[in-house]
Structure formats: structure tokens, C-alpha cells
C-alpha positions as CSV (number, residue, x, y, z in Angstrom):
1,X,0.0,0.0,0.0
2,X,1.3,3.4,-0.7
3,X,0.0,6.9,0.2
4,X,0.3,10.2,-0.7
5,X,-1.4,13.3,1.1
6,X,-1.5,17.0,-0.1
7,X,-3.0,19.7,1.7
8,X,-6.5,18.8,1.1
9,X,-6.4,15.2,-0.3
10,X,-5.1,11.9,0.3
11,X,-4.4,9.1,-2.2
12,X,-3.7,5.3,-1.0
13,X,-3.1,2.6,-3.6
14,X,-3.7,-1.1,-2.7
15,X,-2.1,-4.0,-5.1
16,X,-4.5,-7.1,-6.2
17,X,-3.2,-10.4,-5.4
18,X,-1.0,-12.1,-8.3
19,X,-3.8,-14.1,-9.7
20,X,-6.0,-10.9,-10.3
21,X,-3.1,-8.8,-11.6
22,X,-3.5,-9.4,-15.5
23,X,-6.6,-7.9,-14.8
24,X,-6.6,-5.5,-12.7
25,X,-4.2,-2.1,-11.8
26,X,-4.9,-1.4,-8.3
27,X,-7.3,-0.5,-6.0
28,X,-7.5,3.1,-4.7
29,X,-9.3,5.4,-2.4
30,X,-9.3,9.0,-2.6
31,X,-10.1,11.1,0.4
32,X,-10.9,14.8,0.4
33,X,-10.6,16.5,4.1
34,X,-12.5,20.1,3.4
35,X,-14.3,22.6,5.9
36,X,-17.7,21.3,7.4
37,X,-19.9,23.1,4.9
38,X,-17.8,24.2,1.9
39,X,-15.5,23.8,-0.9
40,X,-14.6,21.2,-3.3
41,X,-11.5,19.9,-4.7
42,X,-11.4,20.3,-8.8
43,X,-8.9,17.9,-11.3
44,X,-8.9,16.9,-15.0
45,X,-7.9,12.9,-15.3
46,X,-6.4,12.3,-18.2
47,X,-7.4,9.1,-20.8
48,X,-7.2,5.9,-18.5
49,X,-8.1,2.5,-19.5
50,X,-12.1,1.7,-17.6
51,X,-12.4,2.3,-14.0
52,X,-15.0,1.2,-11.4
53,X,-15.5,4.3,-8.8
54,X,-17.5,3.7,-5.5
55,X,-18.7,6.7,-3.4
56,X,-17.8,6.4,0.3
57,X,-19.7,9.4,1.1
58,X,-19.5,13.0,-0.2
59,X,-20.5,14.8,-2.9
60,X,-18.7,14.5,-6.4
61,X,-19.4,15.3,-10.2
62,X,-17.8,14.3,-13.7
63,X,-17.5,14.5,-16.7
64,X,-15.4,14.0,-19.5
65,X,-14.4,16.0,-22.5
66,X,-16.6,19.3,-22.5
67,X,-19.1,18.3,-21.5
68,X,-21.2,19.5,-18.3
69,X,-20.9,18.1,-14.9
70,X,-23.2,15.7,-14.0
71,X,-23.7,14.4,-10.2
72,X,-21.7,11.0,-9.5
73,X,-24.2,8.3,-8.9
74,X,-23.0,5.6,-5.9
75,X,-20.9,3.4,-8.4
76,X,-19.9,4.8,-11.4
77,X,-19.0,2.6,-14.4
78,X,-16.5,4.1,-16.7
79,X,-15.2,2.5,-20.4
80,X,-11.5,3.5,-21.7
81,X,-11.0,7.3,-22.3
82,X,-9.5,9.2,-24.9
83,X,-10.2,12.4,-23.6
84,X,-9.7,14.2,-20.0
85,X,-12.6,13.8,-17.3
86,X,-13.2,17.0,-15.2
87,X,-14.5,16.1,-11.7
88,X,-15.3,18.0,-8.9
89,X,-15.2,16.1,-5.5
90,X,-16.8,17.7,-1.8
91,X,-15.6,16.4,1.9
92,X,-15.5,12.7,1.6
93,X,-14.1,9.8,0.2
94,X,-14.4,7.7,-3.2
95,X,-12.7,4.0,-4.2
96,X,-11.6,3.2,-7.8
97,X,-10.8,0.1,-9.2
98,X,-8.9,0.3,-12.4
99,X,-9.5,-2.8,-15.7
100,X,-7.1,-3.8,-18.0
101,X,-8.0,-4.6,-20.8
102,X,-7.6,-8.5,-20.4
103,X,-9.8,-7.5,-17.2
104,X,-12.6,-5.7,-19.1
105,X,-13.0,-8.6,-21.8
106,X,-13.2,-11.4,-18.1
107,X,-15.8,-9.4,-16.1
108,X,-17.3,-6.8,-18.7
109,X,-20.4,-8.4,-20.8
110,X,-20.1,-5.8,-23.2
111,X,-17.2,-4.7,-25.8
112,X,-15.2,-2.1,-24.8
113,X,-16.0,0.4,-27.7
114,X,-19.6,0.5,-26.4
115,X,-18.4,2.0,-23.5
116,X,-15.7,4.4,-24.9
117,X,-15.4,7.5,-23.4
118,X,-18.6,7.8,-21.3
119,X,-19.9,6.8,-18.2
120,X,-23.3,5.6,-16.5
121,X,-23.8,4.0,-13.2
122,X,-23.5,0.5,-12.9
123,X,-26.6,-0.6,-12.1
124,X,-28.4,0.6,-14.8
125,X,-26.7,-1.4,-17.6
126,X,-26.4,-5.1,-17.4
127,X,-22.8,-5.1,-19.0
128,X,-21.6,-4.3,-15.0
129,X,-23.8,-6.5,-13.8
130,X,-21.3,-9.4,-12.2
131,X,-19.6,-5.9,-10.8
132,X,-22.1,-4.3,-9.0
133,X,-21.3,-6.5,-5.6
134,X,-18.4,-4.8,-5.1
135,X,-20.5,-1.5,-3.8
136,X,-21.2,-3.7,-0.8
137,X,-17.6,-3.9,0.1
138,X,-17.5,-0.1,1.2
139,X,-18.2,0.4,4.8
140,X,-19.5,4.4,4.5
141,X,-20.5,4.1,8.9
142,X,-16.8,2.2,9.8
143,X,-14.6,2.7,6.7
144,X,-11.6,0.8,6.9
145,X,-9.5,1.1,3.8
146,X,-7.1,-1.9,4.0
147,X,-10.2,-4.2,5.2
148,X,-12.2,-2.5,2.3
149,X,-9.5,-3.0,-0.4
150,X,-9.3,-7.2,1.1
151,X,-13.5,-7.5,-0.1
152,X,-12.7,-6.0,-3.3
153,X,-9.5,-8.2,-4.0
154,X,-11.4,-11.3,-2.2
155,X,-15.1,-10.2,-4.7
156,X,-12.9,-10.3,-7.4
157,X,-11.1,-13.7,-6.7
158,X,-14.3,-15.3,-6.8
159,X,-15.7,-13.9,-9.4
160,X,-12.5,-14.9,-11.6
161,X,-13.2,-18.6,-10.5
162,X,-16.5,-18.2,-12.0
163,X,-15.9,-15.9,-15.2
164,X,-14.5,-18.0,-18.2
165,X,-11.4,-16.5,-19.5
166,X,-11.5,-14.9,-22.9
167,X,-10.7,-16.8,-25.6
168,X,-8.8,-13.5,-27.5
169,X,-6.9,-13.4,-23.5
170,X,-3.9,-14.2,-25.1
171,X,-4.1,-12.0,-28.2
172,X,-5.2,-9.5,-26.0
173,X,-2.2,-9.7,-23.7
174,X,0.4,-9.6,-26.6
175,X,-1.1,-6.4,-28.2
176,X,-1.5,-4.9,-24.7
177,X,2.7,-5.2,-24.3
178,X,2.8,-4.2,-27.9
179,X,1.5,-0.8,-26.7
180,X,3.8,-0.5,-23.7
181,X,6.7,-0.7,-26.2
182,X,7.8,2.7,-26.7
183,X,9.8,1.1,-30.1
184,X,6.3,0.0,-31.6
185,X,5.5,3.3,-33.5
186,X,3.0,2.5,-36.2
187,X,-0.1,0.2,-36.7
188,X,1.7,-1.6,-39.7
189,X,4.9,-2.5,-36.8
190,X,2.3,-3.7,-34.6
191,X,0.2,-5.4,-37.4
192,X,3.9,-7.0,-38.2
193,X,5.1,-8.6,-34.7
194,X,1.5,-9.9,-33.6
195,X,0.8,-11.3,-36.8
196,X,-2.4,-10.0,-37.5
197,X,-4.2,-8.3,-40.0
198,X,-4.8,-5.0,-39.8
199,X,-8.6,-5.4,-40.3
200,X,-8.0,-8.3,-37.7
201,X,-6.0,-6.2,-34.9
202,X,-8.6,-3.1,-35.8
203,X,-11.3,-5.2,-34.2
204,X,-9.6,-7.0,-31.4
205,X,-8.5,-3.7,-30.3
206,X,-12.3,-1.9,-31.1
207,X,-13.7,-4.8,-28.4
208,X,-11.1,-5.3,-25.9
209,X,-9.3,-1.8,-25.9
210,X,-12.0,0.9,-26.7
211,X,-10.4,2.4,-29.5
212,X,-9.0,1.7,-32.5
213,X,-5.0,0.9,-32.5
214,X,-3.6,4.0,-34.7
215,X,-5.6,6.1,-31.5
216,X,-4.0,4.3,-28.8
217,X,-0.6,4.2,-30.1
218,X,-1.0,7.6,-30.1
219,X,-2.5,8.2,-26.8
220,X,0.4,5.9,-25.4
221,X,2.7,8.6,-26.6
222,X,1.1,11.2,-25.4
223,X,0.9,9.8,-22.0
224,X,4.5,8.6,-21.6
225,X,5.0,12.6,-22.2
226,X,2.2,13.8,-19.4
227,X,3.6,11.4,-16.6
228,X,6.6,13.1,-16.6
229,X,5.3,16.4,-16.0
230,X,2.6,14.8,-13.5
231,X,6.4,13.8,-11.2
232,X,8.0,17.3,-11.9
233,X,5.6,19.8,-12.7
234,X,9.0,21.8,-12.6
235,X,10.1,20.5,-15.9
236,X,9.3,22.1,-19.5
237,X,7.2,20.6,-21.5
238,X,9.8,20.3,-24.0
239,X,11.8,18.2,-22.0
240,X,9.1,15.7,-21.3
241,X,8.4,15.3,-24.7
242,X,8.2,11.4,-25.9
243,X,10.8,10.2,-28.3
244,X,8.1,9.9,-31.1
245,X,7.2,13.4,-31.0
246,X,8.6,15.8,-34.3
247,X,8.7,18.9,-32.4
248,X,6.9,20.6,-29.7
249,X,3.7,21.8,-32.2
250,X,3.4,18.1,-32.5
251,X,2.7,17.1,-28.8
252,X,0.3,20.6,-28.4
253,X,-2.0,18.8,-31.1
254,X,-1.8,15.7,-29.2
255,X,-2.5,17.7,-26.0
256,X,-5.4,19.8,-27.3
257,X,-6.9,16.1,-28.4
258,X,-6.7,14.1,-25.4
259,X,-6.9,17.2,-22.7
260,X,-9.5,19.4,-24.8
261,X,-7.2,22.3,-23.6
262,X,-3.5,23.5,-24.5
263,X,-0.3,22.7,-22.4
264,X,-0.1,26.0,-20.9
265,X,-3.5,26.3,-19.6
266,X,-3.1,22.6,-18.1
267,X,-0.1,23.3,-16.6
268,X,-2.0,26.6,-14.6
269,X,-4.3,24.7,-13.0
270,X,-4.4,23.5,-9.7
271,X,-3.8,19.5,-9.6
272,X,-4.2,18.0,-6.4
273,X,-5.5,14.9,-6.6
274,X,-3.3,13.9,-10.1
275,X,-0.3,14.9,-8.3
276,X,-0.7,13.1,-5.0
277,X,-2.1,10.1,-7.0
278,X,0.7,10.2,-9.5
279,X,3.3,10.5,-6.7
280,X,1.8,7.4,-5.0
281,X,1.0,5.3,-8.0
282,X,4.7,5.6,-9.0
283,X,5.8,4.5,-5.5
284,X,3.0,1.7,-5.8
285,X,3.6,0.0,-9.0
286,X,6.4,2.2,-11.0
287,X,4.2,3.8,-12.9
288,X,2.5,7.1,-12.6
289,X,-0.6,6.8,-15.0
290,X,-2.7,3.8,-15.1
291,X,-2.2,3.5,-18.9
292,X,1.1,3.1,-19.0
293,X,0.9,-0.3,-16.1
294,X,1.9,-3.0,-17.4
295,X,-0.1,-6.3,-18.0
């Protein structure tokens, strides 16, 4: 478990146990300590693979892209993301749950292009169904994260012994550490060393990773350039620039796609819950974006 606290928030990370962790990133709560009666804490995620979120009490809203907040119902279920997701969050406390890929295709019954950047709460689509129990494993009157983060990794043990594993798993696995390779630059190189079609890799990618694969490389590359500057928000964003990128006009396209706002104004706003969560994700699992975890 690692933890991180800034002046307002605190971010803990919990690892699954080894048989969940092709599956599954980490657990982790996210607690907001504000003034009886007033304020909120304000961030802007950047594109993450899907995500289970469970209110522990407290008042939060999302939304991703531009458009308008909308209040957080008590689970949220959210598909992979290729743009930002603004959230607001009041006094109080909220768990995540973050899917790999190869995790999405076990427990998901839908594809993961149906759920592509949007959200709904989980009980109101059968695709989150087998999910849905793990709302029970938050204890809002006695919370008690390590005993909270045990249910979910005990929920999801079981429900593993009882999900039948993909049959694409394995394809899914190799194009997965295809898009962790900084080397693999194009769809054609990727195409190449699984040795599929591109039609073929189009849709195993459309189902199991939300988006097609030209889109992901790219949002790999972007994302291996934001971590950085999530650890050192001292550094220039020309010096955090992936190896891919031309020049610096490049990555502000990139930027202005995935955050739906430039560099500079990124950079101005205040980011406490990224920060703390990208200060204890590295420490957790040597990554600071869940993206860029390793299956």
C-alpha cells in the first residue's frame, strides 16, 4: 500500500493479489478533508483504461471531455477514455478500481467500444452486472481502507473462479505489451510482430481496448510525455516530450486532443488529486498513469 497526502487530499493505492493482476491495476481510495460546509477539490484525469468508482460518502461530479458536470451516482462505471474527465469532488471519500484490458474482456459483458469515453452508473446497464457487488464492500459508517481493499480483492477472486477466460486473453495480452513498447511506433509494426491483419487487430482492439489501434498508439505517446510532467511539474514541457514526437507543435496537437485544452493552460491549473495520485502510483507499481501499467 502506498499513500500520498497533499494539503486537502489523500491518495492510497492497494495492489490485487498475483492471480488478479492481469486484470486488474490497483485499487484506490481518494479522500478529500475540506471545511464542514464548503468547498470542493477540482482535477482533470487524463485518458485511462475503464475504471469502477464507488462513493464512500461525499459529494462529487464528472464528466469527460466538455461536456457538463453531472452528479456522480454511488458506483460509477466508466469505459476506456480518450479524452480528459473533469470532476469535482466535496468532503468525503471515493474508491476506484482500475480494468485492464484482459480484465474488461473477463468481467465486462459488453465490448469495450460501447463503452468508450462515457460513463453511467453501474446498475443501470447489465454489462456491469457481475460488478455491481463490489458497492457492498464499502463500509461508508466504519470505513476501513485496508479491510475494504481485502473485499474487493477477495469479490474479485471469486468472481474470476467463476468468469470464463476470454478466448482473444492471449491475443489481448500480446497487443497490450505491444502498446507498452515505446519502439512500436505505427499500426503496420504492430500489425507485423502480432501477426495479424490490420482489419484483424482493428477489431480486437475496437472490443477489448476501446479504441482503434492508430488512436492508442497515439494516446500511449502522449501519455508517456504527461507522466513526466505529473512527477516534476517543474520541468518544460519540452523536456518531457516522448521520443516519437517531431517537435513541440506536434505534442500541443496531441495535447489539445486528449486534454481538450493547451499545455499551458493545463499546466496553470491546480492539480491536487493527479499529483498526489501520481506520486503514490509511482511509488505503488512504478508507474504514474494507469495507462502506462503493465499487463
Amino acid at each position: 500500500m502506498q499513500r500520498a497526502i497533499g494539503d486537502a487530499v489523500s491518495v492510497r493505492f492497494f495492489m490485487p493479489s498475483p492471480p488478479l493482476a492481469p486484470y486488474i491495476t490497483t485499487y484506490y481510495l481518494v479522500e478529500a478533508r475540506l471545511p464542514y460546509g464548503g468547498g470542493m477539490v477540482e482535477d482533470w484525469l487524463h485518458p485511462e483504461w475503464g475504471n469502477l468508482r464507488i462513493s464512500g460518502g461525499g459529494q462529487w461530479q464528472a464528466a469527460i471531455g466538455a461536456a457538463p458536470l453531472t452528479d456522480g451516482p454511488r458506483m460509477i462505471a466508466s469505459g476506456p477514455t480518450s479524452l480528459c474527465t473533469h470532476f469535482t469532488m466535496g468532503h468525503g471519500r471515493c474508491w476506484g478500481i482500475g480494468l485492464l484490458p484482459a480484465g474488461w474482456a473477463r468481467f465486462i459483458d459488453a465490448p469495450a467500444d460501447a463503452h468508450s469515453d462515457s460513463f453511467c452508473d453501474a446498475f443501470s446497464t447489465k454489462d456491469f452486472a457481475a460488478l455491481t457487488g463490489l458497492a457492498a464492500c464499502v463500509d461508508a459508517n466504519r470505513p476501513d481502507a485496508a479491510a475494504e481493499a481485502a473485499r474487493f480483492d477477495a469479490y474479485l477472486c471469486d468472481l474470476l473462479g467463476q468468469r470464463p477466460q476470454s478466448p482473444a486473453e492471449q491475443r489481448i495480452q500480446q497487443a497490450h505489451a505491444m502498446l507498452m513498447n515505446k519502439d512500436v511506433a505505427t499500426v503496420g509494426e504492430m500489425s507485423e510482430q502480432l501477426a495479424m491483419s490490420p482489419r484483424s487487430l482493428e477489431r480486437l482492439s475496437l472490443r477489448a481496448f476501446g479504441f482503434a489501434p492508430k488512436l492508442l498508439l497515439r494516446r500511449q505517446r502522449f501519455m508517456r510525455s504527461l507522466a513526466q510532467f505529473m512527477l516534476d511539474p517543474s520541468l518544460a514541457w519540452i523536456r518531457t516530450l516522448d521520443c516519437h514526437y517531431v517537435d513541440q507543435a506536434h505534442f500541443v496537437r496531441d495535447f489539445k486532443r486528449f486534454m481538450t485544452m493547451s499545455p499551458s493552460a493545463y499546466a496553470a491549473l491546480d492539480h491536487p488529486v493527479l499529483r498526489a495520485a501520481a506520486r503514490a502510483r509511482a511509488a505503488a507499481t512504478g508507474q504514474a498513469v494507469q495507462v502506462l501499467h503493465r499487463p
